[in-house]
TORTOR-836248 format. One record per residue: chain; x, y, z of N, C-alpha, C in turn. Coordinates in steps of 0.1 Angstrom, whole numbers, plus 2048, in hexadecimal, padded with zeros to 3 digits. Atoms other than C-alpha are relative to their C-alpha. Layout:
# TORTOR-836248
@chain->A; nc1->X; nc2->Y; nc3->Z; cac1->X; cac2->Y; cac3->Z; cc1->X; cc2->Y; cc3->Z
...
//
This chain:
# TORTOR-836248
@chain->A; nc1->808; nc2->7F4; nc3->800; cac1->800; cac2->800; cac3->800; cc1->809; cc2->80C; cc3->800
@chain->A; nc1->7F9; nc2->7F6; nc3->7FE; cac1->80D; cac2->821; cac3->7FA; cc1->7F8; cc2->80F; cc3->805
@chain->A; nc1->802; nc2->7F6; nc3->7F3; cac1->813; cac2->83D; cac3->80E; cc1->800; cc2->80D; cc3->7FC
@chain->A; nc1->7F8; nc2->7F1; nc3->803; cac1->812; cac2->864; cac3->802; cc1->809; cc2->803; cc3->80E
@chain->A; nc1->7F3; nc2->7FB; nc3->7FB; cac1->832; cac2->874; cac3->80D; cc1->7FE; cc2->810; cc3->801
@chain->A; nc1->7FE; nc2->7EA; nc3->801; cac1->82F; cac2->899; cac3->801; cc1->7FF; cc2->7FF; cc3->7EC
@chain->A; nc1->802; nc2->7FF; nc3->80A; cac1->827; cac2->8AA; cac3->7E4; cc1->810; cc2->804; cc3->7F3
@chain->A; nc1->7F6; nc2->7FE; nc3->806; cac1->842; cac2->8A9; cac3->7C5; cc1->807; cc2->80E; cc3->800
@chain->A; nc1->800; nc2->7F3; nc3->807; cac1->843; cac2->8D0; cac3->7C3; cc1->809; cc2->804; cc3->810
@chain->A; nc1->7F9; nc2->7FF; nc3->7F3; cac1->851; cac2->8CE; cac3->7EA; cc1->80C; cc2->7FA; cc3->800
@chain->A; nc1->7F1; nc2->806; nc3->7FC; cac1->873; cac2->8BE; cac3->7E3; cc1->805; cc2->808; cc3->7F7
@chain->A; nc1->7F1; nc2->7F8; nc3->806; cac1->890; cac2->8D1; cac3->7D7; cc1->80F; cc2->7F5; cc3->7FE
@chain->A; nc1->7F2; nc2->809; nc3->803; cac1->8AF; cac2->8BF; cac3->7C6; cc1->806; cc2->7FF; cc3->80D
@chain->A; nc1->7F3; nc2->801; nc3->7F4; cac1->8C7; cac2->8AF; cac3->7E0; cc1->7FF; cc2->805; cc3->80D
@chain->A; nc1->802; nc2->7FB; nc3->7F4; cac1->8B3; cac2->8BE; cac3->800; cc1->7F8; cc2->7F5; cc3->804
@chain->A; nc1->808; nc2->808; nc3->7F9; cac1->8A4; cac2->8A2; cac3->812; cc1->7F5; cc2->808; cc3->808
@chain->A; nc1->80C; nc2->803; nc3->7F8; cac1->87F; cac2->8A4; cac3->820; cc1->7FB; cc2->7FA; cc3->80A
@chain->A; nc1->802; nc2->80D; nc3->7F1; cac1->878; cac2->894; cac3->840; cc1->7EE; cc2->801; cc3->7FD
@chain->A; nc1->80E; nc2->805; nc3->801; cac1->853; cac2->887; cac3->83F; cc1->7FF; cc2->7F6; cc3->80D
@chain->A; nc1->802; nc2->805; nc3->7F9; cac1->847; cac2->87D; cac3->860; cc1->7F4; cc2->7FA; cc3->7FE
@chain->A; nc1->80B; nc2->809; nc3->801; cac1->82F; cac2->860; cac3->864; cc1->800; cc2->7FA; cc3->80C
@chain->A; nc1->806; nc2->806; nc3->7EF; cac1->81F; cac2->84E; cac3->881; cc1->80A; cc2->7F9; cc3->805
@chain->A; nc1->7F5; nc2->80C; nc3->7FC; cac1->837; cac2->831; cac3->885; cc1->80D; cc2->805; cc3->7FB
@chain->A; nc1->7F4; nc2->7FF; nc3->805; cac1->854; cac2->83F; cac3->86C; cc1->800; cc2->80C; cc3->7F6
@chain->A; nc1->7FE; nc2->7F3; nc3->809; cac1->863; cac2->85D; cac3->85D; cc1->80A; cc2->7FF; cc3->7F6
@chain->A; nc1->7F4; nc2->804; nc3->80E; cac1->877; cac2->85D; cac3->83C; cc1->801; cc2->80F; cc3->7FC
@chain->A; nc1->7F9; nc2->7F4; nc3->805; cac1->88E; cac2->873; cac3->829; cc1->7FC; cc2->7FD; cc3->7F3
@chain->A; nc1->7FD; nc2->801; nc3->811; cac1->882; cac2->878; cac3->804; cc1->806; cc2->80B; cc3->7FD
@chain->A; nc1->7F4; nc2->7FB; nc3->809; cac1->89B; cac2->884; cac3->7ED; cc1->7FD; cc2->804; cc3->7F3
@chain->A; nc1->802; nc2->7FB; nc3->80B; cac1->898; cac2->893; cac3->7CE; cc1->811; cc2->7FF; cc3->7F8
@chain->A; nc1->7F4; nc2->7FC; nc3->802; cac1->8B6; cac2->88D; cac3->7B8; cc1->802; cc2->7F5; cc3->7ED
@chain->A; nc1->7FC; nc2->804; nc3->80B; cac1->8BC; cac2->88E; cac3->790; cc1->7EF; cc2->7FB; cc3->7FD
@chain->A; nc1->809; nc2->802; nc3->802; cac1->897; cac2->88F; cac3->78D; cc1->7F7; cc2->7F2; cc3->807
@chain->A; nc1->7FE; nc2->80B; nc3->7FA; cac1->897; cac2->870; cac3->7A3; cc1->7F7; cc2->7FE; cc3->80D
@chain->A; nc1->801; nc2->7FD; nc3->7F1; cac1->883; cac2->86D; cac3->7C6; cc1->802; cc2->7F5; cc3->806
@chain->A; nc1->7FA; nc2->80E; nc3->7FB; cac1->891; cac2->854; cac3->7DD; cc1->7F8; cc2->806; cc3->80F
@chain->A; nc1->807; nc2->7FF; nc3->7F3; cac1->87F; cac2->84F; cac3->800; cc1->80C; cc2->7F9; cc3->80E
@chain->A; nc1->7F7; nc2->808; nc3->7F6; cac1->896; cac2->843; cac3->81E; cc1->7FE; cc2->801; cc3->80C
@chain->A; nc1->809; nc2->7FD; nc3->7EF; cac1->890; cac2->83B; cac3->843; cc1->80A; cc2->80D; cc3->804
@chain->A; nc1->7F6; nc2->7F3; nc3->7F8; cac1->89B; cac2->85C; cac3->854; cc1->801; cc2->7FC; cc3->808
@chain->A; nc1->7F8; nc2->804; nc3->7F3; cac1->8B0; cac2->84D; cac3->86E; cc1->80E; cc2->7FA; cc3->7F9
@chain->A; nc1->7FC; nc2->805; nc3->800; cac1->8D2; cac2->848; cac3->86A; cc1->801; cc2->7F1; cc3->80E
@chain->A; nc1->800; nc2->811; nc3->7FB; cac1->8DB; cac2->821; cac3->872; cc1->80C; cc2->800; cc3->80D
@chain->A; nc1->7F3; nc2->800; nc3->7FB; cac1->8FD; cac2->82B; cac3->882; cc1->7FD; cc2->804; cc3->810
@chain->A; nc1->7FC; nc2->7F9; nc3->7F8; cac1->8F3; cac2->846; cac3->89D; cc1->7F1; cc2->806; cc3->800
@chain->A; nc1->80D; nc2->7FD; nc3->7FE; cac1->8CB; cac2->849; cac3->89B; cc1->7FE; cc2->80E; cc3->800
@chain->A; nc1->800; nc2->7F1; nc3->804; cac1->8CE; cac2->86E; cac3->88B; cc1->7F7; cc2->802; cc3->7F1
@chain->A; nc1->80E; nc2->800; nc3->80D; cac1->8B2; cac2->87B; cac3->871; cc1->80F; cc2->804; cc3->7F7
@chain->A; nc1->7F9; nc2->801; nc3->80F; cac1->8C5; cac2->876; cac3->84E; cc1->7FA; cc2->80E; cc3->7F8
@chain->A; nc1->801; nc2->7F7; nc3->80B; cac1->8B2; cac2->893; cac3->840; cc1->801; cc2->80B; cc3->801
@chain->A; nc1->7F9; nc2->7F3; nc3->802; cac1->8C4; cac2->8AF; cac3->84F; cc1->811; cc2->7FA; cc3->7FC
@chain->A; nc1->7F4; nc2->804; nc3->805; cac1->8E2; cac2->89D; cac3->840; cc1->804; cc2->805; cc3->7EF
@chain->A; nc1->800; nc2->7F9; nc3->809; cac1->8F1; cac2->8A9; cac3->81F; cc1->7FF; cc2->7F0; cc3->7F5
@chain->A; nc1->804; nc2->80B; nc3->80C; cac1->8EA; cac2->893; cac3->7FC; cc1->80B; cc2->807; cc3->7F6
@chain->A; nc1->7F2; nc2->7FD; nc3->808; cac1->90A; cac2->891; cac3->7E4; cc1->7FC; cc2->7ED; cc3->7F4
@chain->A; nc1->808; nc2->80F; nc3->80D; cac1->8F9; cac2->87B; cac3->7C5; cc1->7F7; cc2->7F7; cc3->804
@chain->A; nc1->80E; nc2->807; nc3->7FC; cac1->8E5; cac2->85F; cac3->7CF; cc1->805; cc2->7F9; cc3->80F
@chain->A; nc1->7FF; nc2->803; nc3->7F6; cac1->8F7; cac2->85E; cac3->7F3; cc1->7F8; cc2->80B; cc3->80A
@chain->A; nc1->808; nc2->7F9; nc3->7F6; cac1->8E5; cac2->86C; cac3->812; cc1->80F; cc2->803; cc3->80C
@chain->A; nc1->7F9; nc2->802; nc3->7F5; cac1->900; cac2->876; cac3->82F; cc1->7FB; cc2->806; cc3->80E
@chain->A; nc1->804; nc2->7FE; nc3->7EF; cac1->8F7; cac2->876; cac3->857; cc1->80E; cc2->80D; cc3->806
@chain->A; nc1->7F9; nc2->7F3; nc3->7FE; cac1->904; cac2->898; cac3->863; cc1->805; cc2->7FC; cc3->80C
@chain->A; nc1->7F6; nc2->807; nc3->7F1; cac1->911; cac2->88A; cac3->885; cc1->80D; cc2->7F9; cc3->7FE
@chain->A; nc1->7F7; nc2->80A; nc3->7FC; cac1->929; cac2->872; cac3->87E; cc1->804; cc2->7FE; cc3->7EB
@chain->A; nc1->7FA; nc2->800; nc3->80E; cac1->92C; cac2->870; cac3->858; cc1->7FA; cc2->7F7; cc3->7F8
@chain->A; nc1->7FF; nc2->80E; nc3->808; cac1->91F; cac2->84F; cac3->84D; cc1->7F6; cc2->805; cc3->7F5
@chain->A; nc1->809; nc2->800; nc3->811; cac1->910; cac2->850; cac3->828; cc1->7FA; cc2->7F5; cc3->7FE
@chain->A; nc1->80A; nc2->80E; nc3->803; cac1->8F6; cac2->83D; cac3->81D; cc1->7F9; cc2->7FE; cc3->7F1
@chain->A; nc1->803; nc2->7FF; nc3->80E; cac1->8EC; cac2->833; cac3->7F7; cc1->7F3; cc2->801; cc3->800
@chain->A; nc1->80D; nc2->7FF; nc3->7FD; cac1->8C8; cac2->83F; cac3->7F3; cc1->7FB; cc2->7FA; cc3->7F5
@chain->A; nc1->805; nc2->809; nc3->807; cac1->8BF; cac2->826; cac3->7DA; cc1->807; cc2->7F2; cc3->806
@chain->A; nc1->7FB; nc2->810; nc3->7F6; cac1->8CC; cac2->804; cac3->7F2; cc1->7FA; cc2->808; cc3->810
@chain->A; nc1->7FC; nc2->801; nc3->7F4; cac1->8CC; cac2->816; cac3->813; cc1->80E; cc2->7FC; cc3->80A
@chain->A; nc1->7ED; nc2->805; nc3->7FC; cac1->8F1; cac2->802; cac3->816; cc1->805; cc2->80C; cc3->807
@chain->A; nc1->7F7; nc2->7F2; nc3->7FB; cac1->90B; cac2->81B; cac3->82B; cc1->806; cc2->800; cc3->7F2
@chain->A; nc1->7F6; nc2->802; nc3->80E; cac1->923; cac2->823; cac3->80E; cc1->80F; cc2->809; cc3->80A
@chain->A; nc1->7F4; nc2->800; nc3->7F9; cac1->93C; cac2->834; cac3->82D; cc1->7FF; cc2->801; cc3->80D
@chain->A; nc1->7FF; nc2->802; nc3->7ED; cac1->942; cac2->830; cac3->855; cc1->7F9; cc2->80E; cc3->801
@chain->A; nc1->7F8; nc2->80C; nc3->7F8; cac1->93F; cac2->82F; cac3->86E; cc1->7EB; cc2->7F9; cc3->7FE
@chain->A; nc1->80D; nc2->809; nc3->804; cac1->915; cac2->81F; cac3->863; cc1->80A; cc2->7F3; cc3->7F8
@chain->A; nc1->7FF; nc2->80F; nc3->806; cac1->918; cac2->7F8; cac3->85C; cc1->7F6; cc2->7FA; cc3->7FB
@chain->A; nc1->810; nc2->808; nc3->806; cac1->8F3; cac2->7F0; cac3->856; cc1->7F8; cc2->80C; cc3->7F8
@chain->A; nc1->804; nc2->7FD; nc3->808; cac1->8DD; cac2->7FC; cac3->841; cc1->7F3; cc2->806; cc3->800
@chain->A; nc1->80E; nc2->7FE; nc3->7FA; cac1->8BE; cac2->811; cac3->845; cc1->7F6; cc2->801; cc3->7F1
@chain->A; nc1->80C; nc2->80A; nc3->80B; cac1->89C; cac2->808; cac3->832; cc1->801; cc2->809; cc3->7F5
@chain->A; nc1->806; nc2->7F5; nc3->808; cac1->893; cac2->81D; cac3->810; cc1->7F5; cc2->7FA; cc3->7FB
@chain->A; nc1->80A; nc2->80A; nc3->802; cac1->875; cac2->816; cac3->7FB; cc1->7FC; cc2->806; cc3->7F8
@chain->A; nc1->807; nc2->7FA; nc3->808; cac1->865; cac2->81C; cac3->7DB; cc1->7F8; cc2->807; cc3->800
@chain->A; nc1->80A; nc2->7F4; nc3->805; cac1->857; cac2->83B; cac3->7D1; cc1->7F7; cc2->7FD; cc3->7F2
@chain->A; nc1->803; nc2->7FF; nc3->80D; cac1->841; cac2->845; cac3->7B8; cc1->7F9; cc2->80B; cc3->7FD
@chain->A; nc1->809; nc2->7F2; nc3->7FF; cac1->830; cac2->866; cac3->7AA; cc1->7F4; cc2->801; cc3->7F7
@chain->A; nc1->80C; nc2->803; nc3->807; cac1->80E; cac2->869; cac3->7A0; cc1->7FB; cc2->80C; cc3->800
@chain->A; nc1->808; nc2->7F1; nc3->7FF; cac1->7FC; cac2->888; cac3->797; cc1->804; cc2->80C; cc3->80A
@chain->A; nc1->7F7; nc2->7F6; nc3->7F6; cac1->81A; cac2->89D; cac3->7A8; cc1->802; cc2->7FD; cc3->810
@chain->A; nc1->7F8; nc2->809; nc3->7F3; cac1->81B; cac2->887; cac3->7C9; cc1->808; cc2->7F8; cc3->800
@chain->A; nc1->7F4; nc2->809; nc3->7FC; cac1->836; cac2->876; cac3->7D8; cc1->7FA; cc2->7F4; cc3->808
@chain->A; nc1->802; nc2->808; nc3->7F8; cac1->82B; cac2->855; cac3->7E5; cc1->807; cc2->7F1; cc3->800
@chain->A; nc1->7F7; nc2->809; nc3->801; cac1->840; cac2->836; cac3->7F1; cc1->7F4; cc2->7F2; cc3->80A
@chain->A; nc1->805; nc2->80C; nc3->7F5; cac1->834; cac2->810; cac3->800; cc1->80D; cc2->801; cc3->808
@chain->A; nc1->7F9; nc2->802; nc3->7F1; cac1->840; cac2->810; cac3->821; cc1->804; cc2->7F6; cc3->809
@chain->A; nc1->801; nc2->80E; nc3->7FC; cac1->837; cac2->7EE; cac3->829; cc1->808; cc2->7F7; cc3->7FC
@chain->A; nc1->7F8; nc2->806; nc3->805; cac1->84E; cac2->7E3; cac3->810; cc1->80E; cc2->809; cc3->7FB
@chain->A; nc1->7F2; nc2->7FB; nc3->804; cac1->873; cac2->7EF; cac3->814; cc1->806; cc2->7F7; cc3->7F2
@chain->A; nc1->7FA; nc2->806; nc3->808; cac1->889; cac2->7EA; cac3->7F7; cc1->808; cc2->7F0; cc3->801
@chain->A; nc1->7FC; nc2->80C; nc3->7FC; cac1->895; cac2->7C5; cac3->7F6; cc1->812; cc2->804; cc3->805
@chain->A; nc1->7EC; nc2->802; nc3->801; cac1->8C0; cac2->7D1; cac3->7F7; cc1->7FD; cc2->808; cc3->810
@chain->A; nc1->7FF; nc2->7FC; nc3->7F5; cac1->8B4; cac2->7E8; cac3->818; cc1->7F9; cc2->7F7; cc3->808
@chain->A; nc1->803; nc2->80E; nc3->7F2; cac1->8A7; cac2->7C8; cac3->82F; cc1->807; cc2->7FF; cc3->808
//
């Protein structure tokens, strides 16, 4: 089932969006016409990812450094070793909406 997030005309290239939700908040991304959704929390140091800066299709946690690929979730550098969720988007009539229920299979 999917979830509206926010409307398309509310993200700005490379500035993460925090979208809070009952159980969980994510960072969507805007990037290269692209929107990626990702759990706002880094994995490393439980810090919201989306006052973190975006340098291509990485996300980085402003505390401690760790980057994260916002299409896997994977770290891609320290000191994060696991991996936090993302999950398909999609835009429909200028909304942003992602299933939630179902993380990407590489972020599990």
């Amino acid at each position: 089932m999917s979830t509206r997030l926010c409307a398309l005309a509310e993200l700005r290239p490379a500035q993460p969006l925090r979208v809070e939700l009952d159980e969980l908040d994510v960072a969507v991304v805007l990037v290269d016409d692209e929107v990626f959704a990702i759990e706002d929390v880094c994995s490393h140091a439980e810090v919201p990812l989306s006052v973190g800066e975006v340098a291509g299709c990485t996300i980085e946690c402003e505390l401690h450094g760790s980057r994260f690929d916002l299409r896997s979730g994977k770290p891609t550098g320290p000191p994060a070793t696991r991996p936090v969720r993302v999950f398909e988007t999609s835009v429909i009539n200028g909304e942003v909406f992602a299933d939630l229920d179902s993380p990407l299979e590489e972020s599990k």
